[in-house]
TIKOL-498541 format. One record per atom (N, C-alpha, C): x, y, z negated. Coordinates in steps of 0.001 Angstrom, whole numbers, padded with zeros to 6 digits, always signed. Layout:
N
XYZ ...
//
This chain:
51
+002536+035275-003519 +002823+033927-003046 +003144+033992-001550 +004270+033406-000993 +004918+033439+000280 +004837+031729+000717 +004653+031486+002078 +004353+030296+002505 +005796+030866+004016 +006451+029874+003646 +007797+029866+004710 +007280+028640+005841 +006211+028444+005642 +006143+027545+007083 +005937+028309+008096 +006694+028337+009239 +006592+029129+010461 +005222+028850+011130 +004405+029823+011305 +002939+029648+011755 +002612+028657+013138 +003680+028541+013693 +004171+028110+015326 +003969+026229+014772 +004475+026124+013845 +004437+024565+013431 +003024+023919+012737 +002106+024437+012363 +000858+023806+011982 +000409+023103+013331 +000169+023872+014499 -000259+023084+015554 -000241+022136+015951 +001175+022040+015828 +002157+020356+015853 +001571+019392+014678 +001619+020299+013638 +001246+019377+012358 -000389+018661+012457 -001005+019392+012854 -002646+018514+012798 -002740+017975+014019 -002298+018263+015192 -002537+017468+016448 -001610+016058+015693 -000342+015687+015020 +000381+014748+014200 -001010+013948+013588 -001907+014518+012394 -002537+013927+011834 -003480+013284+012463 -004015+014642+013447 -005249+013725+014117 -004690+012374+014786 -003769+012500+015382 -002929+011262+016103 -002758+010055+015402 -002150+010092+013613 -002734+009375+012870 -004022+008887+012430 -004897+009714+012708 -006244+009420+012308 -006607+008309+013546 -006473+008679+014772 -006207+007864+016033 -006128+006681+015692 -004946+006663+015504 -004202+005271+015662 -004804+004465+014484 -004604+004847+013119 -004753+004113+012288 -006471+003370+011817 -006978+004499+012209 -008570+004081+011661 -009602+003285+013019 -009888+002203+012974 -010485+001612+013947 -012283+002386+014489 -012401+002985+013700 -013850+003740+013464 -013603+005481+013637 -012522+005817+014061 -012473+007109+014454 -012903+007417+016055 -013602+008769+016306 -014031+009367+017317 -013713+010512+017041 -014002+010900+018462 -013827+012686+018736 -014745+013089+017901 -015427+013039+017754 -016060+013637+016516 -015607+013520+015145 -014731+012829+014867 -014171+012929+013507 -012702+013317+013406 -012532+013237+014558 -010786+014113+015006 -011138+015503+015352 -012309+015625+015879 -013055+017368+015789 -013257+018048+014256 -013965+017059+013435 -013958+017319+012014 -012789+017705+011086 -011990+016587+011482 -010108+016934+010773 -009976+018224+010837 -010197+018827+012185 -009621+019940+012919 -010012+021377+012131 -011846+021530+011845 -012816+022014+011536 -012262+022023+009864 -012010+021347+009277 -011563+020800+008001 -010452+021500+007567 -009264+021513+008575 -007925+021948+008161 -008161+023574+008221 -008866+023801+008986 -008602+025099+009554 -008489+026619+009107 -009413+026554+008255 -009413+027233+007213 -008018+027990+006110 -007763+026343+005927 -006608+026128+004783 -005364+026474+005428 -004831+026181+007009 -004043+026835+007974 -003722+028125+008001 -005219+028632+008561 -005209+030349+008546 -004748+030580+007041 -005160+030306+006372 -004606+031337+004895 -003151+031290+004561 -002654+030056+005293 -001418+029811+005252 -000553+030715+005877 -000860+030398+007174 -000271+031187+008317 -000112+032734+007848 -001101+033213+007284 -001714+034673+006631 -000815+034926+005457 -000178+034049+004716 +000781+033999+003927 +002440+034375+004065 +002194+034134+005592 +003686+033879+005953 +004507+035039+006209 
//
């Protein structure tokens, strides 16, 4: 299994979400935009590790 997302673009991609998480949820904190982060991260690396 090959993952063609260029490893250079996830960065962009979750700093994007957290930014959504931002904006959209009235009850978000750094601590739960830390969590997103903590959350994705994992699933990133294996990606990236794919590529």
């Amino acid at each position: 299994m090959l993952c063609r997302i260029d490893p250079k673009l996830y960065e962009s991609w979750v700093s994007t979400i957290v930014e959504c998480v931002r904006e959209h949820d009235p009850q978000s904190t750094e601590m739960v935009e830390t969590a997103w982060c903590e959350v994705l991260e994992p699933g990133i690396e294996l990606m990236k590790s794919l590529y």
